[in-house]
C-alpha positions in Angstrom: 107.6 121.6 112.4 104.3 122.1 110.7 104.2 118.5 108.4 100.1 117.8 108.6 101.2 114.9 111.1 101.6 114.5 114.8 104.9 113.3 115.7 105.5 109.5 114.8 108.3 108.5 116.5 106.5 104.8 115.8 104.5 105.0 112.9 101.1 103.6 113.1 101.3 102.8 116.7 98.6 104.5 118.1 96.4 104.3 115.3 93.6 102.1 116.3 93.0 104.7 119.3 92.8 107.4 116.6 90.3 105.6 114.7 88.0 105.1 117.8 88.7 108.7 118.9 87.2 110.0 115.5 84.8 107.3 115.0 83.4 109.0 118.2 83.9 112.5 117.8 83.2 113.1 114.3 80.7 111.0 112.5 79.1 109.7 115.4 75.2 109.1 114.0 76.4 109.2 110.4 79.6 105.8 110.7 83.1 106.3 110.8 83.6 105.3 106.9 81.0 106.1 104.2 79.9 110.0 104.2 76.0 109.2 104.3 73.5 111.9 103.7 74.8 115.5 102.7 76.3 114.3 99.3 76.8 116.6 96.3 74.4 116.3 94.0 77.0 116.0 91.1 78.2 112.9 93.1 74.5 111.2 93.7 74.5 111.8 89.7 77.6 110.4 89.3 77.2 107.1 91.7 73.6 106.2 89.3 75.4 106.4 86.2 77.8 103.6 86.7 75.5 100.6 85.9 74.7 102.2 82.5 78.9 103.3 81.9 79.5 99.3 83.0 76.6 98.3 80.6 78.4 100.3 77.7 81.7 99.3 78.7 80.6 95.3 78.2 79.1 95.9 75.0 82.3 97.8 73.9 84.2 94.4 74.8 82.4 92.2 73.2 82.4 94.0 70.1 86.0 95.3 69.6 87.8 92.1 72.0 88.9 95.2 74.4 87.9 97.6 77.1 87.0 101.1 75.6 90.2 102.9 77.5 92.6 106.1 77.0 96.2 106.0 76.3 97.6 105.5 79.8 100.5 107.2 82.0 103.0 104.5 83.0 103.9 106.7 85.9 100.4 107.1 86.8 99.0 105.6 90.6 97.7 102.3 90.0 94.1 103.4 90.0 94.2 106.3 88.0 95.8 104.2 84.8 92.5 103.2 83.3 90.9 105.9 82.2 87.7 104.7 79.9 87.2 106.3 76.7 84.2 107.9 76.5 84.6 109.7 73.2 84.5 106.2 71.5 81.8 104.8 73.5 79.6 107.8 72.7 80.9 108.2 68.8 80.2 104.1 68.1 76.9 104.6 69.7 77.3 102.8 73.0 76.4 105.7 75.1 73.9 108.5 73.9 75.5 111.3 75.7 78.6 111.1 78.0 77.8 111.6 82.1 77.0 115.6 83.0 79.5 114.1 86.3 82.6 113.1 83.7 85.4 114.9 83.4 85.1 115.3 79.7 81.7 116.9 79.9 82.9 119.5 82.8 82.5 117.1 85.8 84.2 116.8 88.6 84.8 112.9 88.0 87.2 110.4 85.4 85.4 107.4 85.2 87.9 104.2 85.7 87.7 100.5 85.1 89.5 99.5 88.6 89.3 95.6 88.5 89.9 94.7 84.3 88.9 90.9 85.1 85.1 90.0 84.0 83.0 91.5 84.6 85.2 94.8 84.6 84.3 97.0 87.4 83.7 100.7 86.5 84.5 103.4 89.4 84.6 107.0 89.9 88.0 108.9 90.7 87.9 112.5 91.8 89.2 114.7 89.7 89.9 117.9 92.5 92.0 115.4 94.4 94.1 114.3 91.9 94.4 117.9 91.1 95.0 119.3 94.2 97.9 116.2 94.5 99.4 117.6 91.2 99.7 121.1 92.9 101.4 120.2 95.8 103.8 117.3 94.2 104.7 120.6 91.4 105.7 122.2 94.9 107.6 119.5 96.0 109.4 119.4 92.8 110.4 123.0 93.0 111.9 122.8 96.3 113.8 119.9 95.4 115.0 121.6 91.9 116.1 124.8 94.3 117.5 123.0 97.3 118.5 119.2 96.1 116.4 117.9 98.9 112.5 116.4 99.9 111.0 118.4 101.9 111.0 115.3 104.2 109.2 115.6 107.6 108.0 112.8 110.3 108.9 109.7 109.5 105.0 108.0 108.7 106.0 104.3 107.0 108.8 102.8 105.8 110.2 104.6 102.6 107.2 107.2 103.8 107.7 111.1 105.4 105.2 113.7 106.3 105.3 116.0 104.2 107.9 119.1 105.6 105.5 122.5 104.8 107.7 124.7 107.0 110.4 124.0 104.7 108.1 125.0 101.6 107.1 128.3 103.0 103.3 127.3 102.8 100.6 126.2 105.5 99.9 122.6 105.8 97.3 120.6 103.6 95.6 117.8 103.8 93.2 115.6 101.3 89.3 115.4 101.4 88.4 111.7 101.8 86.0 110.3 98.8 85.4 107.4 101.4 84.7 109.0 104.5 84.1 112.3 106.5 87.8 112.8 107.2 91.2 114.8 105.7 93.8 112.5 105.2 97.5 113.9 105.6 99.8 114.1 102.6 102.7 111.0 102.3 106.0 112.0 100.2 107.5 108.6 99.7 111.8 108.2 99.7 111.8 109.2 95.7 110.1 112.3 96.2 106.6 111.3 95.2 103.6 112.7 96.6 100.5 110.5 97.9 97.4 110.8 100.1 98.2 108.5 103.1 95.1 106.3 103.4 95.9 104.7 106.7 93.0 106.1 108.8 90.4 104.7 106.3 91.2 101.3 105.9 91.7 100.7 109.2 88.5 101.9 109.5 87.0 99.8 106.9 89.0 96.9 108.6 87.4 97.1 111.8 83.8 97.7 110.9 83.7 94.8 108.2 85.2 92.8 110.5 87.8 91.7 108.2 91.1 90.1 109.6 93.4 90.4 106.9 96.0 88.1 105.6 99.4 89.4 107.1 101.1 91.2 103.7 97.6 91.1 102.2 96.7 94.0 99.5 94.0 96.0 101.0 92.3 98.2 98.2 90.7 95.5 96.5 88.5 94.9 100.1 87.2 98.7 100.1 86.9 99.3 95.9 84.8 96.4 95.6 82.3 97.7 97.9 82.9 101.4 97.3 81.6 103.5 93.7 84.8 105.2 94.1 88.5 104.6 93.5 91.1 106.5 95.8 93.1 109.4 94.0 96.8 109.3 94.3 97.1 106.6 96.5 99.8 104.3 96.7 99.2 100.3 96.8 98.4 99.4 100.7 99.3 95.7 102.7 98.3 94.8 106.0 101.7 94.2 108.2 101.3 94.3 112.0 97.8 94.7 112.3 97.6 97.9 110.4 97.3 99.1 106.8 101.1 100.1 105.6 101.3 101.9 102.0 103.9 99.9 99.7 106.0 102.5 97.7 107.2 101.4 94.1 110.5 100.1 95.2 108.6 97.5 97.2 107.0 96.6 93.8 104.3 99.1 92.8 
């Protein structure tokens, strides 16, 4: 079965080896979790503008009583809902131009506000890997419309499958990391949703921050706060077990 997973007969049980085996193996000089030196240009441009965006965006507020933000999907992953207007920063003269990085001036980036509490917290979220999501969950959705069932592989959580790509005639995928070196496998939760399963990178960040989570403890607001970026199509993650378990939207998404 070609899923993008190895065989989990336990999910999750062996992932602390996995960590320290690519930890080792792969980013050995450069740290397991942040990508160091070799970044994108467009993304070094896209990291210094968010002081200036946050600047705007706290002007915005204290002006209009509100955060500058586009209408939002409901169904939308939790961190791709707050999308920040940039048309009406730039037309009420809050920003002089809108980012070269953003989305709405060719970029490869949306810019966010991730924590909406003051001060609000503006973050970048990757455009190509929401995209790239997109393509694959349209794939997903085809199957199903043909067949009447996921293309359900491994199980990798509860409510969570590997993603089955024998049984969509297509080779596997897997998801470029905005927080580390790594490709991350594709998750297709129980309704048929598709999601990047983050696993692998907040255990790293776990383990070289030193944290020790609360058992049932939300996990992305430890790596967002110290992280420019937000992660794209990403389902909410708790600590249960000693390991990072993603949280589907029956569990209260």
């Amino acid at each position: 079965m070609n899923s993008g997973f190895g065989a989990m007969s336990h999910p999750g049980r062996r992932l602390a080896a996995i960590v320290m085996t690519v930890c080792l193996t792969v980013v050995l000089t450069a740290g397991c979790l942040y990508r160091g030196e070799g970044k994108e240009q467009t993304e070094v441009a896209a990291i210094r503008s968010l002081a200036a965006v946050e600047q705007a965006v706290l002007a915005y507020r204290t002006t209009h009583g509100k955060f500058p933000l586009l209408e939002g999907d409901p169904d939308a992953f939790p961190h791709e809902r707050n999308r920040i207007d940039f048309r009406s920063l730039r037309d009420q003269g809050f920003v002089q131009q809108i980012p070269s990085s953003a989305f709405e001036s060719g970029g490869y980036y949306y810019y966010v506000i991730a924590d909406a509490e003051s001060p609000p917290s503006v973050k970048l979220l990757d455009v190509r890997v929401t995209q790239a999501t997109a393509d694959l969950q349209r794939e997903v959705d085809g199957y199903y419309a043909r067949t009447g069932e996921w293309p359900f592989g491994e199980p990798a959580a509860p409510g969570f499958y590997a993603v089955d790509f024998d049984r969509l005639g297509m080779s596997a995928r897997q998801a470029k990391s905005v927080f580390s070196a790594h490709y991350l496998p594709y998750v297709l939760h129980e309704s048929g949703r598709v999601a990047i399963h983050y696993a692998l990178d907040l255990m790293l960040f776990v383990q070289q921050s030193g944290l020790s989570p609360e058992e049932g403890g939300e996990l992305w607001p430890l790596l967002v706060e110290k992280s420019p970026f937000v992660p794209p199509a990403a389902f909410p993650y708790e600590w249960r077990g000693g390991e990072p378990v993603p949280v589907g939207p029956a569990d209260g998404e």
